[in-house]
C-alpha positions in Angstrom: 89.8 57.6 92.2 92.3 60.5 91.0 90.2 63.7 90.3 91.7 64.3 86.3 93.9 66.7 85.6 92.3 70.5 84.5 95.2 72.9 83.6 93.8 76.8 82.4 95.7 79.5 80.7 93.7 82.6 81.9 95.3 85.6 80.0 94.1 89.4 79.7 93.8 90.7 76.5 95.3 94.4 77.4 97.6 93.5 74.3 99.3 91.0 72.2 101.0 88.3 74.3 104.4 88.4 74.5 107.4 86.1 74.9 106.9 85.5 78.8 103.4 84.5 78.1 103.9 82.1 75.8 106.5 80.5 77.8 104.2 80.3 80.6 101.5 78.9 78.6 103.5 76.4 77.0 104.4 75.1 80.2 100.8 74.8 81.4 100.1 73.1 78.1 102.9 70.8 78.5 102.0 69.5 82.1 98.7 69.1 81.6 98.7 66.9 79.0 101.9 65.4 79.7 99.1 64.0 82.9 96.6 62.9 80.1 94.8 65.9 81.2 93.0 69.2 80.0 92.8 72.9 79.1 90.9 75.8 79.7 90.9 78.6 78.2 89.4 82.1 80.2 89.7 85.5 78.9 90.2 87.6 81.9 88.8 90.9 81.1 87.6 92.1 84.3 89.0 95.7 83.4 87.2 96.3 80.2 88.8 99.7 79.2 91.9 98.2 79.3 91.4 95.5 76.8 91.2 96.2 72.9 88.1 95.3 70.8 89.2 91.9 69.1 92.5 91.7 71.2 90.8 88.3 72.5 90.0 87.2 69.0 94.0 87.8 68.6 95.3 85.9 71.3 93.0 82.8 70.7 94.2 82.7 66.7 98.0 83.2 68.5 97.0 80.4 70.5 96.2 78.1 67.6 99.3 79.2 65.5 101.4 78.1 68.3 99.9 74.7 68.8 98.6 75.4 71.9 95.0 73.9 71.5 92.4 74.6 74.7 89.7 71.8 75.7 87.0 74.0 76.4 86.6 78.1 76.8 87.5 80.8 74.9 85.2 82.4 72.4 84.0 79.0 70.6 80.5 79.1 73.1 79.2 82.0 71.6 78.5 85.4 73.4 77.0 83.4 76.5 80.2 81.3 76.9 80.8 81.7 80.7 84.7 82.2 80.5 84.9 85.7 79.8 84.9 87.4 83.3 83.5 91.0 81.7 80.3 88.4 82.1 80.7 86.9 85.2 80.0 89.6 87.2 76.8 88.0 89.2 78.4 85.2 90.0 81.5 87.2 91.9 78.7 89.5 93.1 77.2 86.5 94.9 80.1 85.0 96.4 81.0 88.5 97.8 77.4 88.7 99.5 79.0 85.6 101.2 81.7 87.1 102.6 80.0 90.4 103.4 77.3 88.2 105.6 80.2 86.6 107.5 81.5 90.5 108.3 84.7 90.4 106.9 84.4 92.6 104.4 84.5 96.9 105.2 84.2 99.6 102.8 87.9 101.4 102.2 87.8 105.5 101.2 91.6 105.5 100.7 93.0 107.0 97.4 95.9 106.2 95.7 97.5 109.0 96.6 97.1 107.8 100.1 97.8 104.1 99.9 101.2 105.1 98.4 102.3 107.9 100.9 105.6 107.7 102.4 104.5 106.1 105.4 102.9 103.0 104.1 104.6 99.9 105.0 106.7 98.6 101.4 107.4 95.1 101.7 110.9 93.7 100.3 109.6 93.2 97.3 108.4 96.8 96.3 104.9 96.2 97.2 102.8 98.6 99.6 101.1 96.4 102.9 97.7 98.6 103.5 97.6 99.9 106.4 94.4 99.5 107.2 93.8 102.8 107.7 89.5 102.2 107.2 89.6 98.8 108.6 88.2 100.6 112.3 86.0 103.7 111.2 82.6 103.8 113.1 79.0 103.7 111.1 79.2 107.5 111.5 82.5 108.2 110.1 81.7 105.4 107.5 78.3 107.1 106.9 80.1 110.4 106.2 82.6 109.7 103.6 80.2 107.4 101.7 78.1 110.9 100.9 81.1 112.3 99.1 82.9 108.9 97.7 82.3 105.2 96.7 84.3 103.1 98.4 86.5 100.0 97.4 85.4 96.7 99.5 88.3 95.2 101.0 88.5 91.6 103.1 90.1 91.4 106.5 92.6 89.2 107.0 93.4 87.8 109.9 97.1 87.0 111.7 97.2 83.7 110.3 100.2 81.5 108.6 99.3 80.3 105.8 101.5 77.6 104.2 101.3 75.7 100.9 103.9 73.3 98.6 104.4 74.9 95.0 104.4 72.2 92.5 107.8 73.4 91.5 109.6 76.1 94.2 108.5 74.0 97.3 107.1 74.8 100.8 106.1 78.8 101.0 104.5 80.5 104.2 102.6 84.1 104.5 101.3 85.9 107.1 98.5 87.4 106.2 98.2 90.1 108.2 101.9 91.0 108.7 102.8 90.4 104.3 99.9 91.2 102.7 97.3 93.5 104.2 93.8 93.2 103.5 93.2 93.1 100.3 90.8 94.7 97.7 88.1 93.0 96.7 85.5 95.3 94.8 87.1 98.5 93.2 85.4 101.5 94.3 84.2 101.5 90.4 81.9 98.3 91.3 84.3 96.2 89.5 85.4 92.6 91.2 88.8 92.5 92.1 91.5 89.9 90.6 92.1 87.9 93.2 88.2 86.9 94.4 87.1 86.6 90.5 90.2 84.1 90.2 89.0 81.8 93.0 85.7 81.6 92.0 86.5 80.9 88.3 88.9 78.1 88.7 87.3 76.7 91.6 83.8 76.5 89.5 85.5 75.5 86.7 87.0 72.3 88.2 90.9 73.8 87.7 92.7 71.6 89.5 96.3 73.1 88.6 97.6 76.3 88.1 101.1 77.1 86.0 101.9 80.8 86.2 104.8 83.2 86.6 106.3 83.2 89.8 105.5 86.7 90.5 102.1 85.9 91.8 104.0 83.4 94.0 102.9 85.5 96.9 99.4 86.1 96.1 98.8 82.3 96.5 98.1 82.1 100.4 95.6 85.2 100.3 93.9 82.6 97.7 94.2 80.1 99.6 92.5 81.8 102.1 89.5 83.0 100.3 89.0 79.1 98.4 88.8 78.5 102.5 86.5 81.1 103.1 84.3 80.0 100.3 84.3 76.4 101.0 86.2 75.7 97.9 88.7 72.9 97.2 92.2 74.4 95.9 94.1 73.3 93.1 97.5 72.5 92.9 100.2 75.7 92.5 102.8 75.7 90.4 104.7 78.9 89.8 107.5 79.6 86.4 110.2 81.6 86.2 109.9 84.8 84.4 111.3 85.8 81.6 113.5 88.9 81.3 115.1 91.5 79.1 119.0 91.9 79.0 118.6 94.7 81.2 117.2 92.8 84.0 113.4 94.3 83.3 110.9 92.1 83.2 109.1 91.6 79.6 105.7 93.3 79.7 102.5 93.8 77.1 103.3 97.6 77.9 106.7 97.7 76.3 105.6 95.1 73.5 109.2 92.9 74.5 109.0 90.2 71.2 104.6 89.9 71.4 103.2 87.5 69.2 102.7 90.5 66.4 106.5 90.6 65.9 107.6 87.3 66.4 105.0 86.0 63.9 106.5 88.4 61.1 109.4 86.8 62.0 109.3 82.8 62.6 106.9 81.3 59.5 106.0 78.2 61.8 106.0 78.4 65.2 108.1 75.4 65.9 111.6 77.3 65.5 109.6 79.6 68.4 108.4 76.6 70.4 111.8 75.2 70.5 113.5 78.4 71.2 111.4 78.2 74.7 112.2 74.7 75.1 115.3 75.4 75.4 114.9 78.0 77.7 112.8 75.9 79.8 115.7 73.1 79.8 113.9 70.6 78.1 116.1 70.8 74.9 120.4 71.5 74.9 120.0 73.7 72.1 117.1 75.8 69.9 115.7 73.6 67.2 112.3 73.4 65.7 110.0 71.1 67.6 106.4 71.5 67.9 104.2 71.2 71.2 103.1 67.9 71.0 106.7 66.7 70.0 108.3 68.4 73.6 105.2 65.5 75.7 107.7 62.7 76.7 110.4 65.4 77.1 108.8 67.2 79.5 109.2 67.3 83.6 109.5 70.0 85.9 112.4 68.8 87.6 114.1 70.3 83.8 112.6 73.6 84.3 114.9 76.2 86.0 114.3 78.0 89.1 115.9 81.2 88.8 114.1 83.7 86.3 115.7 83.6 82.6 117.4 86.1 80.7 116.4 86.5 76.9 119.8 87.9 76.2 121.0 89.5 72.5 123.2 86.4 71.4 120.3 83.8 72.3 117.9 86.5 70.2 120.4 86.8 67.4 120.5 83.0 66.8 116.8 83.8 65.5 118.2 87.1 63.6 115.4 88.9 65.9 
């Protein structure tokens, strides 16, 4: 029997959501019920300083404005509702013990100032491979450096392929070792990293697929690898493209590009919204007010562009934006 279908929208409330946000979570919304299927809501506020008092209140009333209803998580549990991960921090802390007892964890001393020297390996893609410059220090040079600093916990990866079939790009292969580096996963401040809290979230919440922006396309395998690790069955992938400024920037939280704040002093109902990223997401041949549960027998990925989307002036001015 078919395991049913549990989609998640897993934001972090480090400020209002933005235009590319809600065009992912539409998306996951949309596929997930379009498979008779559910949502789950989890605030991912792992890095408390960064996230606003309330700015989860915020999302979850953006959330309902739009249409997007969740099945279970959120806020509605009360203050012991297990999908904040601010309050998961036991449960990462004993999935890490597992790791640390099969010896593939190691303490890292290196600062950013080091990791980002000019001799680090960058990858293609900007990003800086870790050298592993801790991964082989003795007890007594380990011993040393933890008198003076606390050090970040990283997880050695081996020189292993892994390969996977996104739900919407195709097949995708990393080498561990050789693209990604071991990777962080305590901070040096005690707090869990992203990508072991992640695993063990979905994996214990039963999320059997994941839509999200195609710039965590190559994070996957490194997941992959720790559900693995872990003993975990992996969901299903599904990666978006992302949606971008005129200038070719990506739309961020930092540089508020069109957040909910704005839009919603702008569009009374969120329908005109909701059709304006229909159309981006070619399940419409023009803009025109339509509401979430209207796009269902409209929607299949095979609609949805590959290449990321550009939110350009003339498309914007349609909206008088």
């Amino acid at each position: 029997m078919a395991k049913a279908v549990c989609g998640r929208f897993a934001p972090t409330p480090s400020g209002r959501m933005h235009l590319g946000n809600v065009f992912c979570a539409l998306l996951a919304w949309l596929s997930a019920k379009k498979q008779g299927g559910t949502i789950t809501l989890r605030i991912e506020d792992l890095d408390k300083p960064r996230c606003p008092a309330g700015s989860d209140m915020l999302l979850e009333d953006d959330l309902h404005w739009l249409g997007l209803e969740w099945d279970t998580g959120g806020s509605a549990g009360g203050k012991d509702a297990p999908y904040y991960q601010s309050r998961r921090f036991d449960i990462y802390a004993a999935y890490f013990a597992q790791l640390q007892k099969l010896g593939l964890t190691y303490p890292c001393f290196c600062n950013r100032a080091e990791l980002h020297a000019a001799q680090a390996p960058h990858l293609s893609d900007g990003r800086i491979l870790y050298a592993g410059t801790c991964r082989h220090l003795t007890a007594e040079q380990t011993a040393a450096k933890a008198r003076t600093k606390d050090p970040a916990q990283r997880l050695r990866l081996p020189d292993t392929a892994v390969s996977f079939i996104d739900g919407h790009y195709g097949p995708y292969t990393q080498n561990l070792a050789a693209e990604c580096g071991d990777i962080i996963l305590r901070r040096s401040d005690g707090v869990y990293a992203y990508q072991l809290a992640v695993v063990v979230d979905d994996a214990l919440m039963g999320i059997t697929e994941i839509v999200r922006g195609c710039d965590l396309l190559s994070s996957t395998p490194q997941q992959l690898y720790l559900y693995q690790l872990l003993g975990f069955s992996p969901p299903a992938f599904i990666h978006v493209p992302l949606l971008m400024a005129a200038d070719g920037r990506r739309l961020s939280k930092r540089n508020r590009d069109l957040d909910l704040g704005f839009l919603r002093q702008h569009f009374v109902s969120p329908q005109p919204l909701i059709g304006l990223l229909a159309f981006l997401a070619g399940l419409l041949p023009a803009p025109e007010p339509v509401s979430a549960k209207e796009l269902l027998p409209l929607f299949n990925w095979q609609k949805v562009p590959h290449n990321n989307i550009i939110v350009s002036e003339k498309l914007l001015n349609l909206f008088k934006l």
